[in-house]
PDB file of the backbone (N, CA, C, O) and the ligand in Angstrom, with CONECT records:
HET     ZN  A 101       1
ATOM      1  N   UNK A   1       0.856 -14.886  -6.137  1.00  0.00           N
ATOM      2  CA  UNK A   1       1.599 -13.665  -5.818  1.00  0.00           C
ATOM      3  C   UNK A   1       2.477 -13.922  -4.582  1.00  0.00           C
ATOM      4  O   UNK A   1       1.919 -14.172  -3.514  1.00  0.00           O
ATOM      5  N   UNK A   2       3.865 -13.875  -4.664  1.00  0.00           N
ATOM      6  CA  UNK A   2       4.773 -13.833  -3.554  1.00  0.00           C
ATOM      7  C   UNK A   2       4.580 -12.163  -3.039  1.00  0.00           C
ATOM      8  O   UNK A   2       4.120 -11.175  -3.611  1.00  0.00           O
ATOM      9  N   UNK A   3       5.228 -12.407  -1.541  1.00  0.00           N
ATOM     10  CA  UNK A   3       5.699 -11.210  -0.758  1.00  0.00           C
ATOM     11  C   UNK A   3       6.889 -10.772  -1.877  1.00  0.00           C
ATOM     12  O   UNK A   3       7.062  -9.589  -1.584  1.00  0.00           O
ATOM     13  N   UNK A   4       7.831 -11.082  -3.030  1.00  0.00           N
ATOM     14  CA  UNK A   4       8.636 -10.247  -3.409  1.00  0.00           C
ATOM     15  C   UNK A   4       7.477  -9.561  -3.973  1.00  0.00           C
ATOM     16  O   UNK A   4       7.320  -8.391  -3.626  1.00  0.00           O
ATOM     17  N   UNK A   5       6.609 -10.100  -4.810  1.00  0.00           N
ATOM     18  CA  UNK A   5       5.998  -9.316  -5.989  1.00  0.00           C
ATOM     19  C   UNK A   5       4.862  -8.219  -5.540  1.00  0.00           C
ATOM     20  O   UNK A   5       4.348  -7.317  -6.202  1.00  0.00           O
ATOM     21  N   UNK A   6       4.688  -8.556  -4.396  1.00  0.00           N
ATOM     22  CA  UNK A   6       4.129  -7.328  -3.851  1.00  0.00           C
ATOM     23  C   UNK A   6       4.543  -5.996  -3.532  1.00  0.00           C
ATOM     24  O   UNK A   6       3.946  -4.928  -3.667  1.00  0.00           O
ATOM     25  N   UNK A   7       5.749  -6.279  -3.053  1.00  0.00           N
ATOM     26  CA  UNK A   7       6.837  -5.567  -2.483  1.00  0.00           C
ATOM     27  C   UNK A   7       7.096  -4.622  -4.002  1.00  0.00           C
ATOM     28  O   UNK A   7       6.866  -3.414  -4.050  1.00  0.00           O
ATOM     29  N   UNK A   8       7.629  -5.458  -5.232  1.00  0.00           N
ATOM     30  CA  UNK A   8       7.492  -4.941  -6.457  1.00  0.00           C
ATOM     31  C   UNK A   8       6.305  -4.015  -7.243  1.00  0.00           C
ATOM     32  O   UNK A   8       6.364  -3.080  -8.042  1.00  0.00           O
ATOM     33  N   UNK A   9       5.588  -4.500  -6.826  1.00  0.00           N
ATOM     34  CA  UNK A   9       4.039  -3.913  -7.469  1.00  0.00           C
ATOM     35  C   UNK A   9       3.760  -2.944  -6.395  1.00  0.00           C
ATOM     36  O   UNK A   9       2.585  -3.080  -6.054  1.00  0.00           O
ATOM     37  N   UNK A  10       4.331  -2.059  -5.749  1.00  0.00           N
ATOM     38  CA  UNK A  10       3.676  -1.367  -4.610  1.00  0.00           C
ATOM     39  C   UNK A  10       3.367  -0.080  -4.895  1.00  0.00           C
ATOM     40  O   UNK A  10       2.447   0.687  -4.613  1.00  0.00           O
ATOM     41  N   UNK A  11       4.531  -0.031  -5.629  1.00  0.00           N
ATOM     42  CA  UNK A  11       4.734   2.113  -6.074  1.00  0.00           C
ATOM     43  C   UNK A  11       3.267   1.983  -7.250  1.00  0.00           C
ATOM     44  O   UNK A  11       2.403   2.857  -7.165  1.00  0.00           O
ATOM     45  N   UNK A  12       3.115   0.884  -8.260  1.00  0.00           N
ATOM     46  CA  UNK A  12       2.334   0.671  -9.153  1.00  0.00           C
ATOM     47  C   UNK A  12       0.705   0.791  -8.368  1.00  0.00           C
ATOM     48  O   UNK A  12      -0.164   1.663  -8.404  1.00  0.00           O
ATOM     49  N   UNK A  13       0.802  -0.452  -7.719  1.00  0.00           N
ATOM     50  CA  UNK A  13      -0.796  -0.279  -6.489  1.00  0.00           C
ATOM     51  C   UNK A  13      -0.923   0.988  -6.012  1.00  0.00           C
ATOM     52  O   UNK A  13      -2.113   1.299  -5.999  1.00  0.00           O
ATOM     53  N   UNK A  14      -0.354   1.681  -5.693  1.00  0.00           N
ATOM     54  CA  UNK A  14      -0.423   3.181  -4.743  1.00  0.00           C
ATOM     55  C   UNK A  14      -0.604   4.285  -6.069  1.00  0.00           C
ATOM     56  O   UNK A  14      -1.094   5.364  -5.736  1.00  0.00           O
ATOM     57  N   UNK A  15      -0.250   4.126  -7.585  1.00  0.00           N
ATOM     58  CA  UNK A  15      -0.529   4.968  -7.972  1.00  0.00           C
ATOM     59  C   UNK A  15      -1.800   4.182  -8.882  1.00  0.00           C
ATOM     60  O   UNK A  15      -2.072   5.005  -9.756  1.00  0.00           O
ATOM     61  N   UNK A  16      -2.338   3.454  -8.997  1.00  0.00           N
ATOM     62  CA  UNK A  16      -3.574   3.247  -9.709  1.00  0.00           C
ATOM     63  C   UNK A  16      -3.446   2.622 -10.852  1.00  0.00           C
ATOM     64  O   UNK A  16      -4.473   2.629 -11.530  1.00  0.00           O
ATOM     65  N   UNK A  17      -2.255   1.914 -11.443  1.00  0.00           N
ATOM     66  CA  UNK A  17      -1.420   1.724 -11.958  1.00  0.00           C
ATOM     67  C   UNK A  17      -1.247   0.122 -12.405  1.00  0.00           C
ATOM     68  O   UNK A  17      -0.704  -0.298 -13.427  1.00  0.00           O
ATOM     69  N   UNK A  18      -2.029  -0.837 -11.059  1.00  0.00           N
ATOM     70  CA  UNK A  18      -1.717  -1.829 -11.791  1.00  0.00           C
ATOM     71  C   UNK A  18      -3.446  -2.344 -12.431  1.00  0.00           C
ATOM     72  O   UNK A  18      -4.537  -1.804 -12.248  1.00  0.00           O
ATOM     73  N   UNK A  19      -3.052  -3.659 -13.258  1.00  0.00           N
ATOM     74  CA  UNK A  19      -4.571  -3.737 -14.133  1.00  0.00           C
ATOM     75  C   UNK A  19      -5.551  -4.675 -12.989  1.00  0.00           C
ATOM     76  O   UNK A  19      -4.968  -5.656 -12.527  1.00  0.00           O
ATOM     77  N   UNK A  20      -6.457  -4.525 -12.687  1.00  0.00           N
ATOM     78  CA  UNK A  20      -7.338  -5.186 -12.148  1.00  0.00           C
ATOM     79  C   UNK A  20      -7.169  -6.335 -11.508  1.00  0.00           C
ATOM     80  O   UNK A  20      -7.196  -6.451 -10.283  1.00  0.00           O
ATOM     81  N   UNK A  21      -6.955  -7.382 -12.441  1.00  0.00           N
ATOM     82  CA  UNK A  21      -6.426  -8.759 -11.922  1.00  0.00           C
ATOM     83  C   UNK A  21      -5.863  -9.028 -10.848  1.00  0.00           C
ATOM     84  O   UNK A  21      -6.290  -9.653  -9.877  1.00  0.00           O
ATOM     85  N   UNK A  22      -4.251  -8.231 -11.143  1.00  0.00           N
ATOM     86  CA  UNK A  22      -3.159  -7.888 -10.301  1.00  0.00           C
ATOM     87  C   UNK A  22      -3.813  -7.293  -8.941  1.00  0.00           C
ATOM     88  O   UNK A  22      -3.732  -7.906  -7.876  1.00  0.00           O
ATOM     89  N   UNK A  23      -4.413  -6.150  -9.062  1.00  0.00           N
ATOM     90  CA  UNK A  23      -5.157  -5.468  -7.836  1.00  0.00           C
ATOM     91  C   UNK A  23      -5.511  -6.655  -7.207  1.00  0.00           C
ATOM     92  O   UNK A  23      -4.723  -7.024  -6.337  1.00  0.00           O
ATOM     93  N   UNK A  24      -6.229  -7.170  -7.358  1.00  0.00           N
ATOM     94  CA  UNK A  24      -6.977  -8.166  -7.018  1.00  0.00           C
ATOM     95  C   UNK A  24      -6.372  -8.982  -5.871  1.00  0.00           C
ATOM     96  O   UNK A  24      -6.700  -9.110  -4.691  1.00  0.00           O
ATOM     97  N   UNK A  25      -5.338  -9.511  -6.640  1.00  0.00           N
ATOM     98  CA  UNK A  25      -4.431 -10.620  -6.322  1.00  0.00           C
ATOM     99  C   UNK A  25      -3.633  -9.921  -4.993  1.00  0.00           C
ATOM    100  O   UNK A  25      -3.546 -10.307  -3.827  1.00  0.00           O
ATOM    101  N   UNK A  26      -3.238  -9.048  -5.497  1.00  0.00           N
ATOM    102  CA  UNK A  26      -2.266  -7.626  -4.185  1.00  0.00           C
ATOM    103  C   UNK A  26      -3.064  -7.852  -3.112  1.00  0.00           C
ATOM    104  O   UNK A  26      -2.640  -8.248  -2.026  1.00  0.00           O
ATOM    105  N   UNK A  27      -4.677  -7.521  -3.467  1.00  0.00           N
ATOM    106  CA  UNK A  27      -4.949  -7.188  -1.798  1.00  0.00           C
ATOM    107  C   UNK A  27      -5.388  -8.593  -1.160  1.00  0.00           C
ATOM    108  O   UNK A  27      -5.181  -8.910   0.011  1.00  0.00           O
ATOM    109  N   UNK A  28      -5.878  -9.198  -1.899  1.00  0.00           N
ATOM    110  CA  UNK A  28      -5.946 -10.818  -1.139  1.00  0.00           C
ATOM    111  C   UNK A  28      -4.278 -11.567  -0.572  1.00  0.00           C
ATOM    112  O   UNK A  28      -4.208 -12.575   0.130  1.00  0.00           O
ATOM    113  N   UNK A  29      -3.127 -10.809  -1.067  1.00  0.00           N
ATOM    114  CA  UNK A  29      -2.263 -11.873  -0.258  1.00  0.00           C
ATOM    115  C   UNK A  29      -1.910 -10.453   0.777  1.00  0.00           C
ATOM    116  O   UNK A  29      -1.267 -10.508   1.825  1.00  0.00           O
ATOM    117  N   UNK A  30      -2.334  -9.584   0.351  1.00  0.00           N
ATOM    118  CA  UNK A  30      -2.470  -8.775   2.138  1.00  0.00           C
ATOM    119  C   UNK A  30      -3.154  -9.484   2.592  1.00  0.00           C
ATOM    120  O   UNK A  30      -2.559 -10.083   3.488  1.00  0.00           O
ATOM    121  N   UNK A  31      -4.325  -9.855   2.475  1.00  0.00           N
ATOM    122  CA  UNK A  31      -5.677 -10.310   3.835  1.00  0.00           C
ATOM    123  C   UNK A  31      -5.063 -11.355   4.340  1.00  0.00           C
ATOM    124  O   UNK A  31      -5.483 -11.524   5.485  1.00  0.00           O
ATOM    125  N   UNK A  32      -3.953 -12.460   3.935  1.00  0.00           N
ATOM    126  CA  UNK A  32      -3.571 -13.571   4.617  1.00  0.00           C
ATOM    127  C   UNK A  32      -2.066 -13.134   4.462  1.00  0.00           C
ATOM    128  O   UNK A  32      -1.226 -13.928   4.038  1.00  0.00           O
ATOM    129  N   UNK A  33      -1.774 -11.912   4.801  1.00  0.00           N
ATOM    130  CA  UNK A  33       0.087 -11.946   4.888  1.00  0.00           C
ATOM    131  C   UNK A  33       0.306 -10.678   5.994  1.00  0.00           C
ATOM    132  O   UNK A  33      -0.009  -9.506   5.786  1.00  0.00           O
ATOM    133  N   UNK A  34       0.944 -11.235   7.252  1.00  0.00           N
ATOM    134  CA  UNK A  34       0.778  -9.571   8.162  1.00  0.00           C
ATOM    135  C   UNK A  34       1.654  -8.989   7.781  1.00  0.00           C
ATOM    136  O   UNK A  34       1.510  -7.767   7.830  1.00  0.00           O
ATOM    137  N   UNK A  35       3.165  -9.593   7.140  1.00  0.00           N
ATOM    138  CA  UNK A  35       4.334  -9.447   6.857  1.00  0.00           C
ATOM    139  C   UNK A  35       4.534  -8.099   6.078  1.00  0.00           C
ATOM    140  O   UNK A  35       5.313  -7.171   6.293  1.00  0.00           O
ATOM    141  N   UNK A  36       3.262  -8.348   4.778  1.00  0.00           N
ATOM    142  CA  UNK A  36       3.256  -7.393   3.704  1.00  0.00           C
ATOM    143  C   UNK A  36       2.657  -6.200   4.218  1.00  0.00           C
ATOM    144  O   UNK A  36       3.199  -5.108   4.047  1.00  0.00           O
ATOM    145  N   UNK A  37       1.563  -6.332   4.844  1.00  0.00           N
ATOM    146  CA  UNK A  37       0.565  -5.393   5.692  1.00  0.00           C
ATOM    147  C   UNK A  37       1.565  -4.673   6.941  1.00  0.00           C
ATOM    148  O   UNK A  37       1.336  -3.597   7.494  1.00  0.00           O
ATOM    149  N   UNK A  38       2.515  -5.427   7.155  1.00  0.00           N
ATOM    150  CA  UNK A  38       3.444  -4.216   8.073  1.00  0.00           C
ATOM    151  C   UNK A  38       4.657  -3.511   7.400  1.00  0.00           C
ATOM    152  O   UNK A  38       5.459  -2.698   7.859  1.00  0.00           O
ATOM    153  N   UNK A  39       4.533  -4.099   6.117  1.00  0.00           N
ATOM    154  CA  UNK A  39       5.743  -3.653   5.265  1.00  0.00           C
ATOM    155  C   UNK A  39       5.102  -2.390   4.789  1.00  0.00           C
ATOM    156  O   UNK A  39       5.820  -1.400   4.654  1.00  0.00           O
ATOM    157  N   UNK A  40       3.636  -2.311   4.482  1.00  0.00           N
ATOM    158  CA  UNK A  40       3.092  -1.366   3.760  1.00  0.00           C
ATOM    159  C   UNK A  40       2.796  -0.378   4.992  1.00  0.00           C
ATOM    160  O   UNK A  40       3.172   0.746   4.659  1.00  0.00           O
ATOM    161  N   UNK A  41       2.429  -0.378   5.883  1.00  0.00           N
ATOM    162  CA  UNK A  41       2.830   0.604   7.039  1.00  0.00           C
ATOM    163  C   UNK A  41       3.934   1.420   7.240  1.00  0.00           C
ATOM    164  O   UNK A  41       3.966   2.650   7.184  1.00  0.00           O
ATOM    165  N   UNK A  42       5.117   0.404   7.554  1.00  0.00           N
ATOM    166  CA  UNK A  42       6.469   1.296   7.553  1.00  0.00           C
ATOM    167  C   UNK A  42       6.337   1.845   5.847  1.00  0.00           C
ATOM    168  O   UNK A  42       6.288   3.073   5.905  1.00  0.00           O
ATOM    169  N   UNK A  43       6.277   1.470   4.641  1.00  0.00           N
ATOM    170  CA  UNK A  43       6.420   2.118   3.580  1.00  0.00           C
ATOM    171  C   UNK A  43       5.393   3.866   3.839  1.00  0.00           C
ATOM    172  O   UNK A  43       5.553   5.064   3.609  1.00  0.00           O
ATOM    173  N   UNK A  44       4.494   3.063   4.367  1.00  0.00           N
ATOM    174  CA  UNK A  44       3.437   4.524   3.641  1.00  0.00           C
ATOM    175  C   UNK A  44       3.928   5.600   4.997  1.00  0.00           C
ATOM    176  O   UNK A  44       3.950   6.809   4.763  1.00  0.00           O
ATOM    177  N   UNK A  45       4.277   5.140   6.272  1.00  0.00           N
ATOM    178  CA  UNK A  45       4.947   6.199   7.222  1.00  0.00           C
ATOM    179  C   UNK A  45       6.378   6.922   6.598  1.00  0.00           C
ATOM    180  O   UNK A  45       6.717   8.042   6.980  1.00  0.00           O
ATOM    181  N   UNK A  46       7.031   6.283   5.776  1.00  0.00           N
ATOM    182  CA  UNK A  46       7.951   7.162   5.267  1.00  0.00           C
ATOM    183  C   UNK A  46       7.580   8.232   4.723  1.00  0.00           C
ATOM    184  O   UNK A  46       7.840   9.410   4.967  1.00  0.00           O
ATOM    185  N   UNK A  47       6.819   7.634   3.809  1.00  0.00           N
ATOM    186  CA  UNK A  47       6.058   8.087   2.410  1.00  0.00           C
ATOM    187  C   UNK A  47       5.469   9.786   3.436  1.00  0.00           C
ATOM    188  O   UNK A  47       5.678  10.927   3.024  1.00  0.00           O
ATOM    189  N   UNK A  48       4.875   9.494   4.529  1.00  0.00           N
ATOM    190  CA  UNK A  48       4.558  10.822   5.340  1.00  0.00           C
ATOM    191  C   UNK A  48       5.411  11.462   5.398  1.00  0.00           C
ATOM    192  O   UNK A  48       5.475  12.546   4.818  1.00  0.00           O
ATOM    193  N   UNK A  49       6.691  10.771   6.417  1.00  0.00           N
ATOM    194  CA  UNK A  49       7.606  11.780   6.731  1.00  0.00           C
ATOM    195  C   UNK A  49       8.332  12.651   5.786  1.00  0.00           C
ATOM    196  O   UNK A  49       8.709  13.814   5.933  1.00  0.00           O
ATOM    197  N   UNK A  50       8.440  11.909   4.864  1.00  0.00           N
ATOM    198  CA  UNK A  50       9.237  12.373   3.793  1.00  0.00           C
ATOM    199  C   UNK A  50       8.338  13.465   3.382  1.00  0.00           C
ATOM    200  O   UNK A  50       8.800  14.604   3.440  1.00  0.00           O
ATOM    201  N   UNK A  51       7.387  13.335   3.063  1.00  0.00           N
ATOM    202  CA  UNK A  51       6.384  14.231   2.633  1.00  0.00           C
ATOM    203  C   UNK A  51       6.455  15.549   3.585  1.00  0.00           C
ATOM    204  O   UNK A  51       6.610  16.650   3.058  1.00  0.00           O
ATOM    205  N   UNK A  52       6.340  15.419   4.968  1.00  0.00           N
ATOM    206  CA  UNK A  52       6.234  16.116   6.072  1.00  0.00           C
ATOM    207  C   UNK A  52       7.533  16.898   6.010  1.00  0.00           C
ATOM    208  O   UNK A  52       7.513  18.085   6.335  1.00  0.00           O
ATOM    209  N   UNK A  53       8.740  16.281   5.589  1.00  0.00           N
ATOM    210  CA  UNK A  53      10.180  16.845   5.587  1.00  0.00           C
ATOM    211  C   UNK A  53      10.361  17.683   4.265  1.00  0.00           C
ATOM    212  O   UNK A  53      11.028  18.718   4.270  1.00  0.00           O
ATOM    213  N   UNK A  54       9.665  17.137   2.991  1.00  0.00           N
ATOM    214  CA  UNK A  54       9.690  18.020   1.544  1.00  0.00           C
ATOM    215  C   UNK A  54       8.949  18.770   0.977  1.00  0.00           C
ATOM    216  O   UNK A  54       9.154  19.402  -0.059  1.00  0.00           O
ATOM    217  N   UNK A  55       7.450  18.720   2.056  1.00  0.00           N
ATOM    218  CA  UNK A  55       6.505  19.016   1.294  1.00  0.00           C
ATOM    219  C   UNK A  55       6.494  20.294   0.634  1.00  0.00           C
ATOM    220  O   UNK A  55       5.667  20.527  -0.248  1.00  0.00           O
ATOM    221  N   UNK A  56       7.679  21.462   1.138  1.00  0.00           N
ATOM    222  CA  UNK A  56       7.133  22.506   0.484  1.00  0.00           C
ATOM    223  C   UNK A  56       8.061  22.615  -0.922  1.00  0.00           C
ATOM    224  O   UNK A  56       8.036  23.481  -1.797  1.00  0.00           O
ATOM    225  N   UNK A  57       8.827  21.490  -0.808  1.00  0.00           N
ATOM    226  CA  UNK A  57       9.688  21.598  -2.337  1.00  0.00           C
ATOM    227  C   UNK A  57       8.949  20.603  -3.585  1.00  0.00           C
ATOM    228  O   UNK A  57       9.029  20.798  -4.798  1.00  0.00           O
ATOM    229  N   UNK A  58       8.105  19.326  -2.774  1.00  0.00           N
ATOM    230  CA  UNK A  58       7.677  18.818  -3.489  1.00  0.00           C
ATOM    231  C   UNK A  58       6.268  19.214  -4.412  1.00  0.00           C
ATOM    232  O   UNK A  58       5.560  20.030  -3.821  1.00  0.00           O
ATOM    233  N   UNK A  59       5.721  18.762  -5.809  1.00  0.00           N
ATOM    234  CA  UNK A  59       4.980  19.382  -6.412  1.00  0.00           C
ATOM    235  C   UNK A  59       3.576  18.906  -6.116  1.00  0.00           C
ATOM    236  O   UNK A  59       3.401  17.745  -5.748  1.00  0.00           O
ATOM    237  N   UNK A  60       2.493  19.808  -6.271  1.00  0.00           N
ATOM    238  CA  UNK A  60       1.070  19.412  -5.480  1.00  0.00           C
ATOM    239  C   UNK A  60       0.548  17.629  -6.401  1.00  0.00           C
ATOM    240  O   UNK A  60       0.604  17.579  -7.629  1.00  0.00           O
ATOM    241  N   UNK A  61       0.223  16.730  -5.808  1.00  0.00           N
ATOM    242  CA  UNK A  61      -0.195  15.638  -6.289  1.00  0.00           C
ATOM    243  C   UNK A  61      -1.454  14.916  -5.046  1.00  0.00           C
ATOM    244  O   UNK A  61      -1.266  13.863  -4.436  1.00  0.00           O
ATOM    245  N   UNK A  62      -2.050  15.342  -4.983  1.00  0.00           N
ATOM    246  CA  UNK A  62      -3.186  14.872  -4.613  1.00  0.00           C
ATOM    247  C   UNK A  62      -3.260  13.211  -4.691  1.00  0.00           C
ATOM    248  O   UNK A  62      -3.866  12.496  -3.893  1.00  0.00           O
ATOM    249  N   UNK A  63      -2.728  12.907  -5.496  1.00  0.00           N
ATOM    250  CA  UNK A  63      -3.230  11.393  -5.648  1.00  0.00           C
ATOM    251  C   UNK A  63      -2.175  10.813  -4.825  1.00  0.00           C
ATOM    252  O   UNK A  63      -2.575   9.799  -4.252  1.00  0.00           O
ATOM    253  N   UNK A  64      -0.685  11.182  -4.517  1.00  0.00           N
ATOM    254  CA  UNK A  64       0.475  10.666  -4.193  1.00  0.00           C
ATOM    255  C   UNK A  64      -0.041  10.377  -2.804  1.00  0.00           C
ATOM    256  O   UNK A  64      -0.554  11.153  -1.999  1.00  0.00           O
ATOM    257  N   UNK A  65       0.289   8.685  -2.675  1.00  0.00           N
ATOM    258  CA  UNK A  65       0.350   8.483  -1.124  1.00  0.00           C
ATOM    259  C   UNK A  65      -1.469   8.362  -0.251  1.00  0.00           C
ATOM    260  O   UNK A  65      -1.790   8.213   0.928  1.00  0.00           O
ATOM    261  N   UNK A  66      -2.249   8.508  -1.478  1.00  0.00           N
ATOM    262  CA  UNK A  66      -3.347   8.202  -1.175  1.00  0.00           C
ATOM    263  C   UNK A  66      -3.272   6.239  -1.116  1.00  0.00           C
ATOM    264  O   UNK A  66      -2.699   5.330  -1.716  1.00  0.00           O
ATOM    265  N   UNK A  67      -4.188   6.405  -0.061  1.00  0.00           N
ATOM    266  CA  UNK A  67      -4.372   4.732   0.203  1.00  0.00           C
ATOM    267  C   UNK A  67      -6.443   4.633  -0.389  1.00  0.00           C
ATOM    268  O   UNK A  67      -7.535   5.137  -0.127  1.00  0.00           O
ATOM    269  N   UNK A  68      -5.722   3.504  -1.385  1.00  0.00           N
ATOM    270  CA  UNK A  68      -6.899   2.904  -2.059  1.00  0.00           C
ATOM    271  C   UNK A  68      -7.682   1.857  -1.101  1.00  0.00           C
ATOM    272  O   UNK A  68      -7.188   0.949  -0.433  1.00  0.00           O
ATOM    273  N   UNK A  69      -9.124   2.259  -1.227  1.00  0.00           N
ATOM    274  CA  UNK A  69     -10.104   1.850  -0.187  1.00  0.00           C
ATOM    275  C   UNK A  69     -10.277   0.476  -0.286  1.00  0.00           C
ATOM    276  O   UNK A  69     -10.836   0.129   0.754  1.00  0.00           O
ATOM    277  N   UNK A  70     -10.093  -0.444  -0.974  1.00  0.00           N
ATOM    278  CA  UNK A  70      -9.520  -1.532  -1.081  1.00  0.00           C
ATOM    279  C   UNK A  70      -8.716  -1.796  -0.324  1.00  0.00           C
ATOM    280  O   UNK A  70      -8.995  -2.289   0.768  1.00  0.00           O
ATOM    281  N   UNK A  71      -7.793  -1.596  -0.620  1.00  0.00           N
ATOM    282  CA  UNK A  71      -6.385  -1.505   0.280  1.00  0.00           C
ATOM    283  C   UNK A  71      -6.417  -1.783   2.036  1.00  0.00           C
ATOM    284  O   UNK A  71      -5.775  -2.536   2.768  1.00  0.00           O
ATOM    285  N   UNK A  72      -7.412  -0.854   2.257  1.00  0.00           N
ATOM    286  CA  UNK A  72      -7.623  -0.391   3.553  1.00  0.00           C
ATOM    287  C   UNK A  72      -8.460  -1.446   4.312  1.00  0.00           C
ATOM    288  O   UNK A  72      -8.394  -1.783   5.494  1.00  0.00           O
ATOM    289  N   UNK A  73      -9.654  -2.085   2.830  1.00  0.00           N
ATOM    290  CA  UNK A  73     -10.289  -3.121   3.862  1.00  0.00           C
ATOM    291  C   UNK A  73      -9.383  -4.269   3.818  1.00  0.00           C
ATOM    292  O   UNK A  73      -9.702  -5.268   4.463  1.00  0.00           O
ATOM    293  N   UNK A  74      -8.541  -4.264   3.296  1.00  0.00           N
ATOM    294  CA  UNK A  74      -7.382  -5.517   3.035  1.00  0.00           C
ATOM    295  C   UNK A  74      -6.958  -5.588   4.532  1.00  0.00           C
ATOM    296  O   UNK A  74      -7.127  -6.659   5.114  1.00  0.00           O
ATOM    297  N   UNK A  75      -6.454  -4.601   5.156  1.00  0.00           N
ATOM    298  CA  UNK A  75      -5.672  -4.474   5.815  1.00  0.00           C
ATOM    299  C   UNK A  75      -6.870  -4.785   7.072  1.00  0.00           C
ATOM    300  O   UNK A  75      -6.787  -5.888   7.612  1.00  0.00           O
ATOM    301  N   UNK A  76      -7.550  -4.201   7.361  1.00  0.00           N
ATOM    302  CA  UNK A  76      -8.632  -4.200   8.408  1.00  0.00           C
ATOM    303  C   UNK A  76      -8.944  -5.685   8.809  1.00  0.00           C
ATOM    304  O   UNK A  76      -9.174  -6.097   9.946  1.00  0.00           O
ATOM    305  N   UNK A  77      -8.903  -6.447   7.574  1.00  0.00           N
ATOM    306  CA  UNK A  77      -9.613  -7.777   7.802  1.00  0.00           C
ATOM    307  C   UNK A  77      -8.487  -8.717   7.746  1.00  0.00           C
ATOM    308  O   UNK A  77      -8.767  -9.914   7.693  1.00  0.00           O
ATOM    309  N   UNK A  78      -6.757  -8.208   7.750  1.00  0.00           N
ATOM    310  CA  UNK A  78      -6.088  -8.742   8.030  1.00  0.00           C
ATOM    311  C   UNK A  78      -5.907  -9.210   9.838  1.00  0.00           C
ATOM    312  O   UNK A  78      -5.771 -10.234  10.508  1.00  0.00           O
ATOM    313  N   UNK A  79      -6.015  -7.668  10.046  1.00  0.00           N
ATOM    314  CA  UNK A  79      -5.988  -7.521  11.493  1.00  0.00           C
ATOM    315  C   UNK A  79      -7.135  -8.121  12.175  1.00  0.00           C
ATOM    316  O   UNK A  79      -6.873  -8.618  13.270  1.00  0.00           O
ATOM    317  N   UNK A  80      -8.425  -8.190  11.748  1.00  0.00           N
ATOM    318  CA  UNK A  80      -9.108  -8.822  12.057  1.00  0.00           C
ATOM    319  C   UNK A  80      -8.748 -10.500  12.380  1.00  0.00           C
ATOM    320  O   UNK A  80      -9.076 -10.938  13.483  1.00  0.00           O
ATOM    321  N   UNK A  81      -8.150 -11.299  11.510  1.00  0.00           N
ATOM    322  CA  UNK A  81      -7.930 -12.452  11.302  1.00  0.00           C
ATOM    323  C   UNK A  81      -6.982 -12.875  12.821  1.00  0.00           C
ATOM    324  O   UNK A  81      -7.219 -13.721  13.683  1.00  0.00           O
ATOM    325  N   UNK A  82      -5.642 -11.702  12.656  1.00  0.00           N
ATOM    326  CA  UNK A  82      -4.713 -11.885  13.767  1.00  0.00           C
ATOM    327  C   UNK A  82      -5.318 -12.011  14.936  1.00  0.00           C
ATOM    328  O   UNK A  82      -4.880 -12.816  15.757  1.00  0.00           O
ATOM    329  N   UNK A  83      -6.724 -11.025  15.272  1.00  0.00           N
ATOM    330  CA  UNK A  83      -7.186 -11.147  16.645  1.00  0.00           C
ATOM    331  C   UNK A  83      -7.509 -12.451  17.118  1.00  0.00           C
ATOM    332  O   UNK A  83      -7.905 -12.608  18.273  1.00  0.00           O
TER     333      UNK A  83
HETATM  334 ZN    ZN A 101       3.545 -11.182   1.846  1.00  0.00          ZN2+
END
């Protein structure tokens, strides 16, 4: 998995969307990529603001913009690594 194809597969990862494998593969080249792990930061802070700026036009989705717990230890044990 390259940083493009992550970058590609992101809207897919965030909605539950891609098949297992792939998952897989996504969050392991987070745990060794800070690049992607800060890309997915600035992404998911938009993803707020925007939210924060539309929310009352946009339609209720509960799932939108949820971060998968996976995801999260991806990221944790990225940062871990950097220390
Ligand atoms: Zn990357």
């Amino acid at each position: 998995l390259t940083c493009r194809n992550v970058i590609e597969f992101l809207m897919a990862y965030l909605d539950g969307e891609l098949p297992a494998a792939q998952r897989a593969a996504f969050e392991r080249h987070l745990s060794v990529c800070p690049s992607c792990v800060n890309y997915l930061a600035t992404y998911r802070e938009a993803v707020r603001l925007g939210r924060t700026a539309f929310g009352n036009l946009a339609p209720a989705s509960p799932a939108q913009g949820a971060v998968p717990e996976g995801l999260v230890r991806a990221i944790l044990a990225a940062r871990r690594e950097r220390a």
